[in-house]
Backbone as a printed PyTorch tensor [residue, N CA C, xyz], in Angstrom:
tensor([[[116.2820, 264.0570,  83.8130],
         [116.4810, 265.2810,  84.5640],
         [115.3800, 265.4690,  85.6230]],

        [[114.5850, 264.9010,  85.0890],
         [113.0730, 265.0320,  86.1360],
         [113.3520, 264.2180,  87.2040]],

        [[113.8560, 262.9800,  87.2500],
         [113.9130, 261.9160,  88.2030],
         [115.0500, 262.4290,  88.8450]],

        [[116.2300, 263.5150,  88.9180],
         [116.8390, 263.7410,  89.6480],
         [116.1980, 264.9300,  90.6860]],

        [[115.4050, 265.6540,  89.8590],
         [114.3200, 266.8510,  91.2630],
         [113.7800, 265.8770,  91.9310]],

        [[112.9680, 264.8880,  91.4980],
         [112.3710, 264.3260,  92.5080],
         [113.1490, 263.7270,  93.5030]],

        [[114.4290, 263.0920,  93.5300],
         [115.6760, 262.6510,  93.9500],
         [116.1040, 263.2770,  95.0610]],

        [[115.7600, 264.5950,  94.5320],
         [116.5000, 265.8420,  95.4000],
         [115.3790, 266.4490,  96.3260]],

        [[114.4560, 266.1110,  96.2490],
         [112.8820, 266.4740,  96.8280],
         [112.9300, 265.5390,  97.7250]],

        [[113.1330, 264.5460,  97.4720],
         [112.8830, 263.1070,  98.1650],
         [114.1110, 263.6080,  99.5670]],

        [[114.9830, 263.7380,  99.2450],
         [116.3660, 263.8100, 100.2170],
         [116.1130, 264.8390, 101.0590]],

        [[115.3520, 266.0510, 100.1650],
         [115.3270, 267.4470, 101.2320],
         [114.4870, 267.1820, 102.3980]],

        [[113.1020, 266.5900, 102.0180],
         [112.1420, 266.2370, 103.0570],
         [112.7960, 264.7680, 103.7920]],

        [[113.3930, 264.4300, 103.5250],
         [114.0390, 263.0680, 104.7570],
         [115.0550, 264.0270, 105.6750]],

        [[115.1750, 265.1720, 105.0890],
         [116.7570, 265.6980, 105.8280],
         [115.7800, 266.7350, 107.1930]],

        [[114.9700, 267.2380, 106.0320],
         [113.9720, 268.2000, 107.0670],
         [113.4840, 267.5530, 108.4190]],

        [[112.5660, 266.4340, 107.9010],
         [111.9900, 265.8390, 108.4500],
         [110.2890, 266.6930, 109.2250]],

        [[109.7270, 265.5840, 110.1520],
         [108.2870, 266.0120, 110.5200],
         [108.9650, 266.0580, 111.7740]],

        [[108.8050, 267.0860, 112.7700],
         [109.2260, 266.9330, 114.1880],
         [107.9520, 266.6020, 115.0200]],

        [[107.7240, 265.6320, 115.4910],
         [106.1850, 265.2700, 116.6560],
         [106.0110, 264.2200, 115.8990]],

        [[106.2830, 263.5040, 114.6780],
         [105.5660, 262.5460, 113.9750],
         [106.6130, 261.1830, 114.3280]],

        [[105.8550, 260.3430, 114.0270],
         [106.4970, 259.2650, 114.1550],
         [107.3850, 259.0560, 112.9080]],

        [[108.8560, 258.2870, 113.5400],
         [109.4090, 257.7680, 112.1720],
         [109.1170, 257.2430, 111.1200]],

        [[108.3310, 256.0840, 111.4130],
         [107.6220, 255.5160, 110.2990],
         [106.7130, 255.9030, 109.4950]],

        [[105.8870, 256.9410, 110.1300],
         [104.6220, 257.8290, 109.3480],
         [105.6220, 258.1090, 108.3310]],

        [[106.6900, 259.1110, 108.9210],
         [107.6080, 259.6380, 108.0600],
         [107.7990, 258.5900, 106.3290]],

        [[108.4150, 257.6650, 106.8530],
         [108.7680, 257.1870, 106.0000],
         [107.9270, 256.7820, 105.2550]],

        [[106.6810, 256.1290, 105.4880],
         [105.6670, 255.4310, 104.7320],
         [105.1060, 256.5800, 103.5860]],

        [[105.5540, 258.0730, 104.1740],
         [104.8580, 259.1710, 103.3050],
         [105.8390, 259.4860, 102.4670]],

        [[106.7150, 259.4010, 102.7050],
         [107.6110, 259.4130, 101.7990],
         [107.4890, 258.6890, 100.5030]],

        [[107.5850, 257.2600, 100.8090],
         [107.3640, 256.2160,  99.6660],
         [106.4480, 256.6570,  99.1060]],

        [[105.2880, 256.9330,  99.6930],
         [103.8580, 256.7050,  98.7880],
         [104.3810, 258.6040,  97.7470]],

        [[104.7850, 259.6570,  98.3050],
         [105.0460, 260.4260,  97.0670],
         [106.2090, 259.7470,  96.4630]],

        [[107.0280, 258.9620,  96.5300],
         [108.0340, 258.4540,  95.2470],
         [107.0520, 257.9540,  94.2090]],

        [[105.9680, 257.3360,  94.6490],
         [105.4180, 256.2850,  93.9120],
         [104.4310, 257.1650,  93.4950]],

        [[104.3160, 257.9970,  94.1570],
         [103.1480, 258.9860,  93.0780],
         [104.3220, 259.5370,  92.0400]],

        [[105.5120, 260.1790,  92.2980],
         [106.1160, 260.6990,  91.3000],
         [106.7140, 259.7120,  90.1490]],

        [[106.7920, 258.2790,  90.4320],
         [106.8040, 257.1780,  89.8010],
         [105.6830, 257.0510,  88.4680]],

        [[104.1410, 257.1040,  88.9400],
         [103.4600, 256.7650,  88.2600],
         [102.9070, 258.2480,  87.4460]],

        [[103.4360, 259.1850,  87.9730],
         [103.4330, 260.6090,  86.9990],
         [104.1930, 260.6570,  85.9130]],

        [[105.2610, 259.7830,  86.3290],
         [106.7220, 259.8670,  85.0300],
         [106.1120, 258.8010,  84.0480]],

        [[105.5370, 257.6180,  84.5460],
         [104.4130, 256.4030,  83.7830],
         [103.6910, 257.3820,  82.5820]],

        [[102.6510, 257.9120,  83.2120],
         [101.8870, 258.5980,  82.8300],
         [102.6760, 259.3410,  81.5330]],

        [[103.3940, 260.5350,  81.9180],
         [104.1870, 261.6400,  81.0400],
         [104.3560, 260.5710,  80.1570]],

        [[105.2570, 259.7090,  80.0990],
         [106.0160, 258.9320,  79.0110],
         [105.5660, 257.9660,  78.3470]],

        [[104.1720, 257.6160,  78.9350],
         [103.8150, 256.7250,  78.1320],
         [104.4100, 255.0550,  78.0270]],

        [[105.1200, 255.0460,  79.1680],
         [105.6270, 253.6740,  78.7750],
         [105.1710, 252.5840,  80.4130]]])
């Protein structure tokens, strides 16, 4: 259930977007919070 907010977090800010920023900033910031919310779910679960 958790990995679908982040899912949905992930989509809202690609839809929003940064206006003045470059695309790629965009995206590269993106990844790096998946992968923080990646290694938070690590963390929580223990596995």
């Amino acid at each position: 259930m958790v990995c679908v907010c982040y899912l949905i977090l992930t989509s809202i800010l690609a839809k929003i977007g940064i206006e003045g920023v470059n695309s790629n900033l965009t995206t590269a910031l993106r990844i790096v919070v998946v992968l923080l919310m990646a290694w938070r779910m690590v963390f929580i679960t223990g596995t």
